[in-house]
N, C-alpha and C positions, 0 to 999 in steps of 0.2 A: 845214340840217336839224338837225334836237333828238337829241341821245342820251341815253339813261340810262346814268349813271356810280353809283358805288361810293363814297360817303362815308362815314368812321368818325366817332365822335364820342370824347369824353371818356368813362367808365363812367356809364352812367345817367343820361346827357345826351339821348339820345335823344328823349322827347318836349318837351322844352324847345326841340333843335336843330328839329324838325319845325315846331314854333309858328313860331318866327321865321323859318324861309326862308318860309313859306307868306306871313307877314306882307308881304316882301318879293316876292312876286310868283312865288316860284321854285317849279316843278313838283316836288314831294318827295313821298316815300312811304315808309312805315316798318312792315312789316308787324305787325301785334299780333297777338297771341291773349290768352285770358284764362285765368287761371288759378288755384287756389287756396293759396293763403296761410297759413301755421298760424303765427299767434301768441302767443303765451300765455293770453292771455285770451278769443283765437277763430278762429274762420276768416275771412277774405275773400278774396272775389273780385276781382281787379286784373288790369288791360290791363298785360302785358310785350309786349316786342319781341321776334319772332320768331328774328329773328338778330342777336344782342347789339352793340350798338357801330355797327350799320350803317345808313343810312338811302340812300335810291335818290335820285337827281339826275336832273330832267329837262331837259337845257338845251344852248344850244348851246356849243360848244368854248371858242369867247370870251371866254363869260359863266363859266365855271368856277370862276375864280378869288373870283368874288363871293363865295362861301359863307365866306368863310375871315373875312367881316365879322363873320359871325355868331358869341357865345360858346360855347364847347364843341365846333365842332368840330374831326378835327385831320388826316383825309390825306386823300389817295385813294385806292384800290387802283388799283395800275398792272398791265399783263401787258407782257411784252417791251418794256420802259423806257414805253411810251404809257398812257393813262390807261385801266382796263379800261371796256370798254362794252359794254353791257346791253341784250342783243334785247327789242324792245318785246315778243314771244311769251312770253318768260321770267317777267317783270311781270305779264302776262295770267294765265299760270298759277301764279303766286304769290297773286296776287289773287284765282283761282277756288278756289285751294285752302284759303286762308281761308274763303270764303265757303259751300262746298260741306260735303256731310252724307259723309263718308268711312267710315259705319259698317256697310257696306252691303258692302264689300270681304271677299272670301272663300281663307281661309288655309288652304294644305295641305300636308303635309308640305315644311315648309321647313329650312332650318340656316341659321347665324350664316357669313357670306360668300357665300352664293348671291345672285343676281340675281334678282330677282323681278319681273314684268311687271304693274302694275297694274290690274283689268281693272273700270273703275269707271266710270262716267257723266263726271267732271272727268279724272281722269288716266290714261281709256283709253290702255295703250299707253306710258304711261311708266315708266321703268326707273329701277329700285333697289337699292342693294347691303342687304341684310340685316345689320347692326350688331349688333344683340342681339333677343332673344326671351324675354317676359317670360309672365305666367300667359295676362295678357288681350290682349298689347299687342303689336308688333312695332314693332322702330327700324331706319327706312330711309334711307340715306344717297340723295337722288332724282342720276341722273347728271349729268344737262343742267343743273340747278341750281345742282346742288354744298350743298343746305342737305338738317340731319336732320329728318325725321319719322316722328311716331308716327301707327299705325293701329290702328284696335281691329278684334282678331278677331271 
Protein backbone atom coordinates (compact mmCIF):
# COMPACT_ATOMS: atom_id res chain seq x y z
CA UNK A 1 0.00 0.00 0.00
CA UNK A 2 1.20 3.73 -1.29
CA UNK A 3 1.45 6.50 1.45
CA UNK A 4 1.84 10.18 1.09
CA UNK A 5 5.01 11.37 2.82
CA UNK A 6 6.34 14.91 3.59
CA UNK A 7 9.46 15.88 1.58
CA UNK A 8 11.44 19.24 2.04
CA UNK A 9 13.63 20.53 -0.48
CA UNK A 10 16.57 22.98 -0.72
CA UNK A 11 14.97 26.92 -0.82
CA UNK A 12 13.28 27.14 -4.24
CA UNK A 13 14.09 23.94 -5.25
CA UNK A 14 10.69 22.94 -5.44
CA UNK A 15 9.63 22.92 -8.90
CA UNK A 16 12.88 21.61 -10.09
CA UNK A 17 12.50 18.84 -7.25
CA UNK A 18 8.80 18.10 -8.68
CA UNK A 19 10.25 17.70 -12.51
CA UNK A 20 12.42 15.19 -11.73
CA UNK A 21 10.67 12.72 -9.27
CA UNK A 22 7.70 12.97 -11.87
CA UNK A 23 10.69 12.14 -14.59
CA UNK A 24 11.40 9.11 -12.46
CA UNK A 25 8.02 7.62 -12.17
CA UNK A 26 7.38 8.86 -8.44
CA UNK A 27 3.76 10.09 -7.52
CA UNK A 28 4.59 13.91 -6.22
CA UNK A 29 2.68 16.94 -5.73
CA UNK A 30 3.57 20.43 -4.80
CA UNK A 31 0.69 22.58 -4.34
CA UNK A 32 0.99 26.24 -6.27
CA UNK A 33 -0.95 29.07 -6.23
CA UNK A 34 -0.19 32.17 -8.42
CA UNK A 35 0.59 35.16 -7.38
CA UNK A 36 1.75 38.65 -8.09
CA UNK A 37 5.17 39.90 -8.33
CA UNK A 38 6.16 43.69 -8.03
CA UNK A 39 9.40 44.27 -9.78
CA UNK A 40 10.65 47.34 -10.65
CA UNK A 41 10.12 47.68 -13.86
CA UNK A 42 6.49 45.69 -13.46
CA UNK A 43 4.25 43.28 -12.29
CA UNK A 44 3.99 39.36 -12.91
CA UNK A 45 2.26 36.71 -12.34
CA UNK A 46 4.08 33.51 -11.12
CA UNK A 47 3.27 29.86 -9.79
CA UNK A 48 4.81 29.87 -5.98
CA UNK A 49 4.50 26.85 -3.84
CA UNK A 50 1.93 26.83 -1.60
CA UNK A 51 3.82 25.57 1.34
CA UNK A 52 7.44 26.56 0.85
CA UNK A 53 10.07 23.86 0.88
CA UNK A 54 7.59 20.95 0.84
CA UNK A 55 6.58 18.76 -1.81
CA UNK A 56 4.05 15.44 -1.16
CA UNK A 57 5.41 11.82 -1.91
CA UNK A 58 3.44 9.05 -3.11
CA UNK A 59 4.99 5.72 -2.71
CA UNK A 60 5.61 2.84 -0.93
CA UNK A 61 7.84 2.64 2.33
CA UNK A 62 10.59 0.96 0.44
CA UNK A 63 10.69 3.09 -2.31
CA UNK A 64 11.30 6.32 -0.02
CA UNK A 65 14.67 6.35 0.07
CA UNK A 66 14.76 6.84 -3.89
CA UNK A 67 13.97 10.56 -3.67
CA UNK A 68 17.22 11.35 -2.06
CA UNK A 69 18.72 10.55 -6.07
CA UNK A 70 17.29 13.45 -6.96
CA UNK A 71 19.24 17.27 -6.58
CA UNK A 72 17.76 19.57 -4.13
CA UNK A 73 16.01 17.57 -2.02
CA UNK A 74 16.82 17.13 1.62
CA UNK A 75 14.51 15.28 4.58
CA UNK A 76 11.50 14.14 5.61
CA UNK A 77 9.27 15.15 8.03
CA UNK A 78 9.08 12.44 10.77
CA UNK A 79 6.31 12.49 13.80
CA UNK A 80 7.17 10.18 16.68
CA UNK A 81 10.72 8.96 15.14
CA UNK A 82 8.56 7.26 11.83
CA UNK A 83 8.41 9.11 8.71
CA UNK A 84 4.91 11.45 8.84
CA UNK A 85 2.18 10.17 6.59
CA UNK A 86 -0.33 11.92 4.71
CA UNK A 87 -4.23 10.85 4.53
CA UNK A 88 -5.06 10.45 0.99
CA UNK A 89 -8.43 12.96 2.35
CA UNK A 90 -5.90 15.73 3.30
CA UNK A 91 -4.38 15.79 -0.51
CA UNK A 92 -7.88 15.63 -1.70
CA UNK A 93 -8.72 18.67 0.16
CA UNK A 94 -5.57 20.44 -0.67
CA UNK A 95 -6.19 19.83 -4.20
CA UNK A 96 -9.88 21.07 -4.12
CA UNK A 97 -8.87 23.98 -2.35
CA UNK A 98 -6.62 25.06 -4.93
CA UNK A 99 -9.02 24.38 -7.40
CA UNK A 100 -12.15 25.76 -5.86
CA UNK A 101 -13.62 29.65 -6.00
CA UNK A 102 -13.49 30.45 -1.95
CA UNK A 103 -14.99 33.90 -2.54
CA UNK A 104 -18.23 32.95 -1.70
CA UNK A 105 -17.34 32.43 2.11
CA UNK A 106 -19.21 34.79 4.56
CA UNK A 107 -17.46 36.67 7.61
CA UNK A 108 -18.96 37.84 10.81
CA UNK A 109 -18.16 39.16 13.62
CA UNK A 110 -15.07 37.35 14.11
CA UNK A 111 -11.27 38.16 16.26
CA UNK A 112 -7.78 37.05 15.86
CA UNK A 113 -7.71 33.48 17.85
CA UNK A 114 -11.32 32.27 17.34
CA UNK A 115 -12.20 29.17 15.40
CA UNK A 116 -13.94 29.61 12.60
CA UNK A 117 -16.07 26.87 10.78
CA UNK A 118 -16.07 27.25 7.12
CA UNK A 119 -19.34 27.10 5.66
CA UNK A 120 -18.54 26.76 1.83
CA UNK A 121 -19.20 24.18 -1.05
CA UNK A 122 -15.16 22.72 -0.72
CA UNK A 123 -14.50 23.12 2.88
CA UNK A 124 -17.97 22.73 4.29
CA UNK A 125 -17.33 22.07 7.92
CA UNK A 126 -13.71 22.63 8.15
CA UNK A 127 -11.98 24.33 11.08
CA UNK A 128 -9.72 27.27 11.50
CA UNK A 129 -7.84 29.22 13.93
CA UNK A 130 -8.21 32.95 12.96
CA UNK A 131 -4.32 34.34 12.59
CA UNK A 132 -5.02 37.75 11.63
CA UNK A 133 -7.70 40.11 10.05
CA UNK A 134 -7.05 42.23 7.35
CA UNK A 135 -9.54 45.15 5.42
CA UNK A 136 -10.52 42.50 2.77
CA UNK A 137 -8.90 39.28 3.83
CA UNK A 138 -8.91 36.78 6.75
CA UNK A 139 -5.71 34.38 7.70
CA UNK A 140 -6.68 31.01 8.78
CA UNK A 141 -4.40 28.55 10.16
CA UNK A 142 -6.95 25.17 8.58
CA UNK A 143 -6.62 22.48 11.84
CA UNK A 144 -6.66 18.95 10.09
CA UNK A 145 -4.11 20.45 7.73
CA UNK A 146 -1.88 22.42 9.73
CA UNK A 147 -1.15 24.97 6.39
CA UNK A 148 -2.34 29.04 6.46
CA UNK A 149 -4.90 30.53 4.34
CA UNK A 150 -6.36 33.31 3.02
CA UNK A 151 -10.09 33.99 2.31
CA UNK A 152 -11.61 37.03 0.85
CA UNK A 153 -14.45 38.37 2.84
Amino acid sequence: MTHWYVLYTKPNREKKVLSELQKLDITAYCPMVTTIRQYSDRKKKVQVPLIPRVIFIQCFETYRSKVFNVSGTSHYLFWLKKPAIVKNEEIETLQGLLKSDINDVHIEDIKTGDTYVIQNKFFNGQEGIVNEITKNRIHLTLKELGIKITISR
